[in-house]
C-alpha positions, 0 to 999 in steps of 0.5 A, a space after each residue: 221228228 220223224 221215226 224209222 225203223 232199225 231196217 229203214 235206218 241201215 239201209 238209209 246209212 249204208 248209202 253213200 254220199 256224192 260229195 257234190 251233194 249240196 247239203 254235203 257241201 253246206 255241212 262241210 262249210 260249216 264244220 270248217 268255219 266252226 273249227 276255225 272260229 274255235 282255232 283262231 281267237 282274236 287273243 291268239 292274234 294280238 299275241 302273235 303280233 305281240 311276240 312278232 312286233 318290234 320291241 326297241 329298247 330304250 334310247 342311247 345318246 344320239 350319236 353327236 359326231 354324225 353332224 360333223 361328218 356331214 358337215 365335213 362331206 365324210 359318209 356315216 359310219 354303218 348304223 347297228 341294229 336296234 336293240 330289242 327289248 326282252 319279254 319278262 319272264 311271266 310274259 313268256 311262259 304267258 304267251 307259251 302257254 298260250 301259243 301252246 294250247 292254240 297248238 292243241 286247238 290248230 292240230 284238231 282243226 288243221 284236217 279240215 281246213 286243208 287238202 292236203 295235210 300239211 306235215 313238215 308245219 304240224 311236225 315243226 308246230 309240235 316240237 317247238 310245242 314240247 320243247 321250252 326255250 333255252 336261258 335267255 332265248 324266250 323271245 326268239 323261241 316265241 317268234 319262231 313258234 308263231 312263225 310256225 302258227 302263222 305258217 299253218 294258219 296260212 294253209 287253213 286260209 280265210 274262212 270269211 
């Protein structure tokens, strides 16, 4: 450790940086690396693949006139989309509060990650952040908030 004077100190401060200086570059590097590790844990992760992953519902009985259609050469009627599954109430307020504080996490870290400072994704993040999903609409309110995590962690890139 070295000690310098208050003069050498302000005049040492008052310097300006070049932002190609190396040592510039490699904090910078860093910090972002470090934000982004306390940003994106593998938690948040397996919640967004879990709120976004297909949840089909239990099966109905086969539908049993498909074989005699094709038997008799007749096409098959439209099949309807599969029936998904709804999240308990205790595992949506979970994933709320987590997606939630992830909010938090992603607003602080998303300056130094970017250029160019995503504003439509980090307005669209913080309204489905303050808002809470209407009766019986958990799940689509879910996927649609980590549609909007994955959209910002998509500006922030790959930190490896």
């Amino acid at each position: 450790m070295v000690a310098v004077d208050a003069a050498t100190g302000v005049k040492l401060l008052s310097q300006p940086v070049a932002a190609t200086d190396e040592a510039v570059r490699r904090l910078r590097h860093a910090l972002s690396r470090s934000l982004a590790a306390d940003g994106i844990s593998d938690d948040l992760i397996g919640s967004l693949e879990e709120v976004l992953s297909d949840r089909p519902a239990l099966p109905t009985a086969g539908r049993w006139f498909d074989g005699l259609l094709v038997r008799l050469g007749l096409p098959l009627p439209p099949l309807l989309p599969p029936a998904v599954t709804p999240l308990s109430e205790e595992a949506e307020r979970r994933l709320l509060d987590k997606f939630r504080r992830a909010t938090r996490q992603l607003i602080e870290v998303v300056p130094h990650r970017v250029t160019v400072y995503p504003t439509a994704e980090v307005r669209r993040l913080l309204l489905l952040c303050d808002g809470s999903p209407a009766e019986g609409e958990g799940l689509p309110y879910l996927r649609r908030y980590a549609l909007a995590i994955l959209a910002i962690l998509d500006l922030m890139g790959d930190d490896a």
